[in-house]
C-alpha positions as CSV (number, residue, x, y, z in Angstrom):
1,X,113.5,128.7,100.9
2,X,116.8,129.8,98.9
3,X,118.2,127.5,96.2
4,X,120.9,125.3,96.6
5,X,123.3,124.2,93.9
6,X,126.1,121.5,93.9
7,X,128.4,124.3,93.5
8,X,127.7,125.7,96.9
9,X,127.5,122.9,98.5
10,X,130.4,121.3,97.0
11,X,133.1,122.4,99.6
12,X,130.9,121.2,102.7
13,X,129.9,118.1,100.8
14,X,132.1,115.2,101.5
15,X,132.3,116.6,105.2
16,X,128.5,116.0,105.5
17,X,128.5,113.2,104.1
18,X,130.1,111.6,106.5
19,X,127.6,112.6,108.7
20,X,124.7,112.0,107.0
21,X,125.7,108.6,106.3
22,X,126.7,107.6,110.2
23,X,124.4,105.3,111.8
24,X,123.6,107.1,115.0
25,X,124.9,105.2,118.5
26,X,121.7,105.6,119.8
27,X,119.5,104.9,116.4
28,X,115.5,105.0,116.5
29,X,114.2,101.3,115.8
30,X,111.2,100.4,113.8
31,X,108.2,100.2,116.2
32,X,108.2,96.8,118.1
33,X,105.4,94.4,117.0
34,X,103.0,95.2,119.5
35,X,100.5,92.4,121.5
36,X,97.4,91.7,118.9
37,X,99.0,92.8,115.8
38,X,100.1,90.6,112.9
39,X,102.7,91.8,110.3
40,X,101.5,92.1,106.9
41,X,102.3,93.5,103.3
42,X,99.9,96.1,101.6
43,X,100.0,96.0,98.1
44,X,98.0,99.0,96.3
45,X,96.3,98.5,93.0
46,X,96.7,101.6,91.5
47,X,94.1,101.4,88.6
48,X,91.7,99.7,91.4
49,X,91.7,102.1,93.7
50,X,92.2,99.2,96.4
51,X,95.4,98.0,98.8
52,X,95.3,94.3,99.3
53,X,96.4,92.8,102.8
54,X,99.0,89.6,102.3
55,X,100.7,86.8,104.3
56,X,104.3,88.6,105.2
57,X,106.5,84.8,104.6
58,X,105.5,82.1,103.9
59,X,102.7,81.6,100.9
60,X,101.8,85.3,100.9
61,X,98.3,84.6,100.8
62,X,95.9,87.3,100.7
63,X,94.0,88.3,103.9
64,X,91.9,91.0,102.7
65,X,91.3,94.0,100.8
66,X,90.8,97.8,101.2
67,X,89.2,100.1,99.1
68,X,91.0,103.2,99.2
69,X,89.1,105.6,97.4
70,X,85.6,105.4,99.5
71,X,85.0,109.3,98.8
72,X,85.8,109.1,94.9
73,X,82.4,110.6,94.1
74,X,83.3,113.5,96.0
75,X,86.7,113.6,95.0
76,X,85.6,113.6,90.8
77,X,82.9,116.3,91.8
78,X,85.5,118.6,93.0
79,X,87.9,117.9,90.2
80,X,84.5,118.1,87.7
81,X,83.8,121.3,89.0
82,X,87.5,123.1,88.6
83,X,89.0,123.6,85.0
84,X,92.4,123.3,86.4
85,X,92.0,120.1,88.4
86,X,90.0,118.7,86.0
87,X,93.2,119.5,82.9
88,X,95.7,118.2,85.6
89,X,93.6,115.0,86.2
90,X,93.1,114.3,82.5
91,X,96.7,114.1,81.9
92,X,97.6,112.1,84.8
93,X,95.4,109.5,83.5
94,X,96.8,110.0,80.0
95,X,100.2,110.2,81.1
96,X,101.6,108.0,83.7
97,X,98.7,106.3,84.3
98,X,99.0,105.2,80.6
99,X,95.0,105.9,80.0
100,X,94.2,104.7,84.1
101,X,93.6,107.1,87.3
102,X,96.0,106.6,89.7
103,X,94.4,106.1,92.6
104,X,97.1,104.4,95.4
105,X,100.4,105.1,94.8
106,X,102.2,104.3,98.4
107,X,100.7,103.1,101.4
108,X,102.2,102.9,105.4
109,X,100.2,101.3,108.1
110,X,100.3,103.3,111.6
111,X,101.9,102.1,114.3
112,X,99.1,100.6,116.3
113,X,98.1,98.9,113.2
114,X,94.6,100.8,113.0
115,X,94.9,102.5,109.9
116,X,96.6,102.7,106.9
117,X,98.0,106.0,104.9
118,X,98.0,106.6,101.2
119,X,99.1,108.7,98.4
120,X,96.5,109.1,95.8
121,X,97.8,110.4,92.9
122,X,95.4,111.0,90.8
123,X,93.5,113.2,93.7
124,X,96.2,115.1,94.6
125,X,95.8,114.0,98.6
126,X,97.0,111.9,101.5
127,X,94.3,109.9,103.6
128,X,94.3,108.1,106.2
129,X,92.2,104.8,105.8
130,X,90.4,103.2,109.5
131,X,91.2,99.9,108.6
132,X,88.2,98.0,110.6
133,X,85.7,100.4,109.1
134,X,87.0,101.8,106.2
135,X,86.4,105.1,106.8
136,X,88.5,108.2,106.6
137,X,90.3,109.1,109.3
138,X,92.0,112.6,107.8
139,X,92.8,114.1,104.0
140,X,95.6,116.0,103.7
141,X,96.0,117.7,100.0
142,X,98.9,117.9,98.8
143,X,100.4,121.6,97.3
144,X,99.9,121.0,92.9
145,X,98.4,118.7,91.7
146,X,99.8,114.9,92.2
147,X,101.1,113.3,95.2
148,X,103.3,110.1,94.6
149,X,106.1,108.5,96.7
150,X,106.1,108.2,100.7
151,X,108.4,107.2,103.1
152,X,107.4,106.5,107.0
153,X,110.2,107.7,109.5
154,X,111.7,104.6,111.5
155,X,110.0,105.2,114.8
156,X,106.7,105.5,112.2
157,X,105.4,108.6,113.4
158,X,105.7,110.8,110.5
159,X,105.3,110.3,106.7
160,X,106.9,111.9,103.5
161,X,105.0,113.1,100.5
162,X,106.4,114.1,97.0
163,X,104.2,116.7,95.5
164,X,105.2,115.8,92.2
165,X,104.5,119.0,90.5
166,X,104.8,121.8,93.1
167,X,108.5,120.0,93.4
168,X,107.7,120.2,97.3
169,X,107.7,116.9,99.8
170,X,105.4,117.4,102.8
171,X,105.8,115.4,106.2
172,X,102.8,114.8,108.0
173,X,101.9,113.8,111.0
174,X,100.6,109.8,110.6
175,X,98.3,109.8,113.4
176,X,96.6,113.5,113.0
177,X,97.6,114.6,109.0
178,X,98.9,117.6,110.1
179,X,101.9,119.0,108.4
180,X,104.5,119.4,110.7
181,X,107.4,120.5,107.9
182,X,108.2,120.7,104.4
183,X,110.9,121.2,102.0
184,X,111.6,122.0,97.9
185,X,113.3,119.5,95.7
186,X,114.2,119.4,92.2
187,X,112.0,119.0,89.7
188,X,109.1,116.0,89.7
189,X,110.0,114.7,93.7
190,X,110.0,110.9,93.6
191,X,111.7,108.4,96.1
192,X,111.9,109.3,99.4
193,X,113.8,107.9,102.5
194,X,114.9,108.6,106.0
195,X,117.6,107.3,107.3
196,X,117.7,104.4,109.7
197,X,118.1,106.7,112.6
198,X,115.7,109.4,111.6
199,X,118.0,112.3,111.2
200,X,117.5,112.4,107.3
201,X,115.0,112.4,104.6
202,X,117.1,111.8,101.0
203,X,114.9,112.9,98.7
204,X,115.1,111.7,94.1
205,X,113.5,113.8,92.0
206,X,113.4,112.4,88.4
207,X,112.5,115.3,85.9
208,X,109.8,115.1,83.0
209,X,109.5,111.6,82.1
210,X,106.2,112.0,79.9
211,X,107.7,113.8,77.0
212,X,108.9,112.3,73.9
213,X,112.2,113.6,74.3
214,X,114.0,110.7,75.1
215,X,117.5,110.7,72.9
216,X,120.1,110.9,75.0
217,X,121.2,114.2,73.8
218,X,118.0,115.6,74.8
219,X,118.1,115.0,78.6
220,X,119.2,118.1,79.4
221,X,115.3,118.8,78.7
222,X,114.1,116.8,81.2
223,X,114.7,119.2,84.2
224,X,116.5,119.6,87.2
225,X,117.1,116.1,88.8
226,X,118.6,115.7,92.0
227,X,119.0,113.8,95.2
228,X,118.2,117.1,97.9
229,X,119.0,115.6,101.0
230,X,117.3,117.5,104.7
231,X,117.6,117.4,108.4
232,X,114.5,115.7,109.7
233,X,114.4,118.0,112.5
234,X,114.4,121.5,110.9
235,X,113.7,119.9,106.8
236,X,116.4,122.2,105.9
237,X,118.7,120.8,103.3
238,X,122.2,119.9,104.3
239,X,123.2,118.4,101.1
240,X,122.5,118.5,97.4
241,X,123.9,115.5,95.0
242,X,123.5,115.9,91.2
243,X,124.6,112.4,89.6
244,X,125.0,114.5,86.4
245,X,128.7,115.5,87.6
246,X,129.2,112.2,88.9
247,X,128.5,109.9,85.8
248,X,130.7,112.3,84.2
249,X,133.5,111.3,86.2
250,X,132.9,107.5,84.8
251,X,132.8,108.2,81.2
252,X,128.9,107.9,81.3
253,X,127.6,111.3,80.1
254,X,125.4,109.8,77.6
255,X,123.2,107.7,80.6
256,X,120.5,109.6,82.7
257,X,120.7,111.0,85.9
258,X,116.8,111.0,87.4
259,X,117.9,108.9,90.4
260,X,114.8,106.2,90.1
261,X,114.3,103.7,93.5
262,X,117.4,103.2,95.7
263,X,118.2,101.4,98.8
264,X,121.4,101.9,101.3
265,X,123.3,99.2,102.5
266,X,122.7,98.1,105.6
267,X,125.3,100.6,107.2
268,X,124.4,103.6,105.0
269,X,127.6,104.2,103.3
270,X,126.4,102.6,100.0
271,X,123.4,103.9,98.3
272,X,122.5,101.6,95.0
273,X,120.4,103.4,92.2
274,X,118.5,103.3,89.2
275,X,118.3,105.6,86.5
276,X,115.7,106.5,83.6
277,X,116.5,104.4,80.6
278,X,119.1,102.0,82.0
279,X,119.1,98.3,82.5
280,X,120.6,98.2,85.7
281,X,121.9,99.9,88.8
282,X,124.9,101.8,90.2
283,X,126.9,101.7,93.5
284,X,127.4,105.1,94.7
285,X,129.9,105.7,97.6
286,X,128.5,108.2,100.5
287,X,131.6,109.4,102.4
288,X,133.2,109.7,99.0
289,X,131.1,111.3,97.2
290,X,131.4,109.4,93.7
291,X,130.3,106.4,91.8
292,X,131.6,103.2,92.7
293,X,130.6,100.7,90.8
294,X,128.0,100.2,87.4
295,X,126.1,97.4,87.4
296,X,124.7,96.7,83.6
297,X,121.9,93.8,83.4
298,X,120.9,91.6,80.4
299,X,118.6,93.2,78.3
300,X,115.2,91.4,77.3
301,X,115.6,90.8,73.2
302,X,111.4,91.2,73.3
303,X,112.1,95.0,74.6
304,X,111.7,97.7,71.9
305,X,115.2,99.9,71.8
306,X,112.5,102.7,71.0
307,X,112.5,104.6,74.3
308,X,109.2,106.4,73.8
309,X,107.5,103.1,74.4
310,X,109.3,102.5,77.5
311,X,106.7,103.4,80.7
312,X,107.8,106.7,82.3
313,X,111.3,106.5,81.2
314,X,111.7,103.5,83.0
315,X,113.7,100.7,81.8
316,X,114.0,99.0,85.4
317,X,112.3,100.2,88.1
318,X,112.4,98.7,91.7
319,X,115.8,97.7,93.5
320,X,115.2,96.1,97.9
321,X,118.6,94.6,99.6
322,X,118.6,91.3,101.7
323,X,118.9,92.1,105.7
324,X,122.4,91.1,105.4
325,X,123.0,93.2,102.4
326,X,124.6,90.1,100.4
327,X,121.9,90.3,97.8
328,X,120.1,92.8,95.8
329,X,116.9,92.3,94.2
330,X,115.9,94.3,90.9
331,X,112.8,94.9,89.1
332,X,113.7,94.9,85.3
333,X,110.3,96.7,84.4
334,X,110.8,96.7,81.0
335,X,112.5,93.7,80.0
336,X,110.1,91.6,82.1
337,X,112.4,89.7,84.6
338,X,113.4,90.1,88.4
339,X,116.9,88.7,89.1
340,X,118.5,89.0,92.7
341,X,122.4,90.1,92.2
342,X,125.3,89.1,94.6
343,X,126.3,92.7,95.7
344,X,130.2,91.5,96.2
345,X,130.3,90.2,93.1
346,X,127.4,92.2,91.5
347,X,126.9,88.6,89.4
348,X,123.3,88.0,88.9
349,X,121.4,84.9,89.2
350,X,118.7,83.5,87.5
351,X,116.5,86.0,85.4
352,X,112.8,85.2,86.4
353,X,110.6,86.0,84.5
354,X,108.0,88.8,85.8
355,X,105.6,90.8,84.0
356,X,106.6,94.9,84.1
357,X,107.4,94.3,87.7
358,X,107.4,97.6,89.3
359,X,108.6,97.5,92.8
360,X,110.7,94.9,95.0
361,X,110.2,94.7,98.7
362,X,111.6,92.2,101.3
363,X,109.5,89.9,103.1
364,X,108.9,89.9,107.0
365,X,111.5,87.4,107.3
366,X,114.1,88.8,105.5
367,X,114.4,85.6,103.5
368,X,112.4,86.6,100.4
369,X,112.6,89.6,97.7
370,X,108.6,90.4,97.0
371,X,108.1,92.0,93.6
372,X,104.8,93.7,92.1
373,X,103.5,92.1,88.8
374,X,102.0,95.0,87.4
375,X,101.3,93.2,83.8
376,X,100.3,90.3,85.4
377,X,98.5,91.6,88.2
378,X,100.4,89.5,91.0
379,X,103.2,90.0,93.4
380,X,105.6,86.9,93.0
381,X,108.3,86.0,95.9
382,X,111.6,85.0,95.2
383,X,114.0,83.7,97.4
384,X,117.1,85.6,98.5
385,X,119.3,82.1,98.8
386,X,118.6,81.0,95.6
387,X,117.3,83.4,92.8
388,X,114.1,81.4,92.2
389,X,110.8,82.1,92.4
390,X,109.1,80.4,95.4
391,X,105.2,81.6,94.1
392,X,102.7,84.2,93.1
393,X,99.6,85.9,94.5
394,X,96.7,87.3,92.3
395,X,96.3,91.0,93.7
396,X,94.3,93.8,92.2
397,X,94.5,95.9,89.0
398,X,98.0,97.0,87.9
399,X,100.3,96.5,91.6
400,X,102.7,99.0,92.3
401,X,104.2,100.3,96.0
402,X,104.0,96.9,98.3
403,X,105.5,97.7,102.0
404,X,105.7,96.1,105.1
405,X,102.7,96.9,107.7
406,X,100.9,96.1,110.6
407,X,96.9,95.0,110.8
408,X,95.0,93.6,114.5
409,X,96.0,89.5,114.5
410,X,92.3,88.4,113.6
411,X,91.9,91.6,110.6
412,X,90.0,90.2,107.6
413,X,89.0,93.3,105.9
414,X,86.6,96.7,106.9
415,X,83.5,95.5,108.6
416,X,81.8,98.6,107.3
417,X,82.1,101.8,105.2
């Protein structure tokens, strides 16, 4: 596939974007909840190698667990028995994984609620995971040699794959595993997410965020970083954003641009981001094409300003929006809080205190933000209304990606495998 720049996409740009950002008139809707399914949240433990299976509202209690890695003794003979995969392996677990394998990174049930797919990092695959036996359903391997982020189209048919080092996204098929398109991205393919209709994929890629080059007049090293944004249909790009040029325009050359998690407002023509390094988030307007709005967040005194010590170049790292889109919830990873922020006012509320909370999702309901506890091992809820934590749940080792999903009503866990 040819390269794209911003420069030759520039005069076709904010006449796409338009576009890209209109909710269709006839927009896919998520699947239904079918007869005999219960919503759930899957939360992988990504040092576990396990997903466990929680309450959607109310006390978020935990139904059951999945191991997700029931072929890791083939796996590690495979990776054993190639120099390459083994080198690659190695530093995933001494990179990001901070000394762990990363074994779930992002997880979507299918839409009869029979299996669940996952990212394994660390392996370098997709699978498919029967969720009353356990078994594997279907591996896909991923081009490189790490898969991380996913997204699930709305009408949860297809799932997204960044292959973080072949700076490719594959979209498989979620019932058969079966590629059915791809596309390039900038460098190290993070976030994904179609829009709510389905017509689009965007697509963050966040550059080299294990090196020690952190100053910011070293982030020019760090790659090419850029939101490459594809037609669902033919996974041709349409659009290419690089937030270089626009936190330029607002006087911010000295801040990041690897676009971390985002979220779009409800109608699409806001998308609100995170960046490597910053404490807190920026409103970027779709249609015309620039940065609307910073959002800086308290910093944690307790937080080293050394940035080398910060995980992945993350300062915070996780951002969901209420169904309404009146409130937005952020993960400060680093300075170990969760605070939901009125998005008219952009005024936060109470800082609650979380340990490196790495994701924030919203419950079934709509009423709660749910965020992962990674130094605590939890996922707490906090409620949209009020800024306060309503409880925590004990999960597995080190909680990353949770998500909405479906499981049969009476699931409790595989009854084999």
């Amino acid at each position: 596939m040819p390269a794209f720049s911003t420069r030759h996409l520039g005069a076709v740009a904010v006449a796409l974007a338009l576009t890209v950002a209109a909710p269709a008139a006839t927009a896919s809707a998520a699947p239904d909840a079918r007869a005999g399914l219960r919503e759930v949240m899957f939360v992988g433990n990504n040092w576990d190698g396990t997903a466990d299976v929680i309450r959607s509202t109310g006390d978020f209690a935990r139904i059951g667990r999945i191991d997700v890695v029931p072929d890791k003794a083939e796996r590690m003979a495979e990776i054993n028995a190639d120099p390459i995969k083994w080198i690659y392996f190695q530093a995933i677990r001494n990179g990001v994984g901070e000394g762990h394998d990363q074994l779930v990174d992002d997880m979507y049930s299918t839409p009869d609620g029979g299996s669940v797919v996952v990212s394994r990092p660390s392996f370098a695959d997709v699978v498919s995971v029967d969720l009353a036996t356990g078994d594997i359903n279907w591996r896909f391997p991923v081009s490189g040699y790490r898969s991380d982020h996913m997204a699930v189209s709305p009408d949860g048919t297809r799932v997204a794959v960044s292959a973080s080092t072949s700076n490719t996204v594959h979209v498989l098929d979620i019932e058969t595993g079966e590629q059915v398109g791809s596309f390039g991205t900038g460098d190290k393919p993070h976030e994904n997410i179609f829009t709510r209709d389905g017509r689009y994929i965007w697509n963050m890629s966040i550059g080299d965020v294990n090196t020690a080059l952190d100053a910011p007049w070293l982030d020019w090293t760090k790659g090419d970083r850029r939101i490459t944004v594809v037609d669902a249909r033919t996974y041709e790009p349409v659009r290419v954003i690089d937030m270089r040029e626009r936190l330029d325009a607002i006087g911010l050359g000295d801040h990041s641009d690897a676009v971390r998690p985002a979220v779009f407002s409800p109608d699409e023509s806001k998308l609100y981001f995170q960046v490597s390094f910053f404490n807190g988030f920026f409103e970027y307007d779709v249609a015309a094409d620039r940065i609307t709005r910073t959002k800086t967040l308290p910093k944690n005194p307790a937080t080293s300003e050394d940035r080398t010590t910060w995980v992945n170049d993350s300062r915070h790292h996780g951002l969901s929006m209420s169904p309404d889109g009146a409130r937005i919830c952020v993960a400060g990873t680093m300075d170990d809080y969760a605070t939901v922020v009125d998005r008219d006012t952009l005024q936060e509320g109470p800082l609650v205190p979380a340990a490196k909370p790495y994701w924030a999702t919203v419950s079934g309901d709509g009423t709660h933000c749910v965020v992962s506890e990674s130094g605590a091992d939890q996922v707490t809820a906090i409620d949209f209304a009020t800024g306060e934590k309503s409880v925590s749940v004990p999960v597995g080792d080190h909680p990353q990606r949770v998500r909405i999903g479906q499981v049969a009503a009476d699931w409790t866990g595989p009854s084999a495998g």
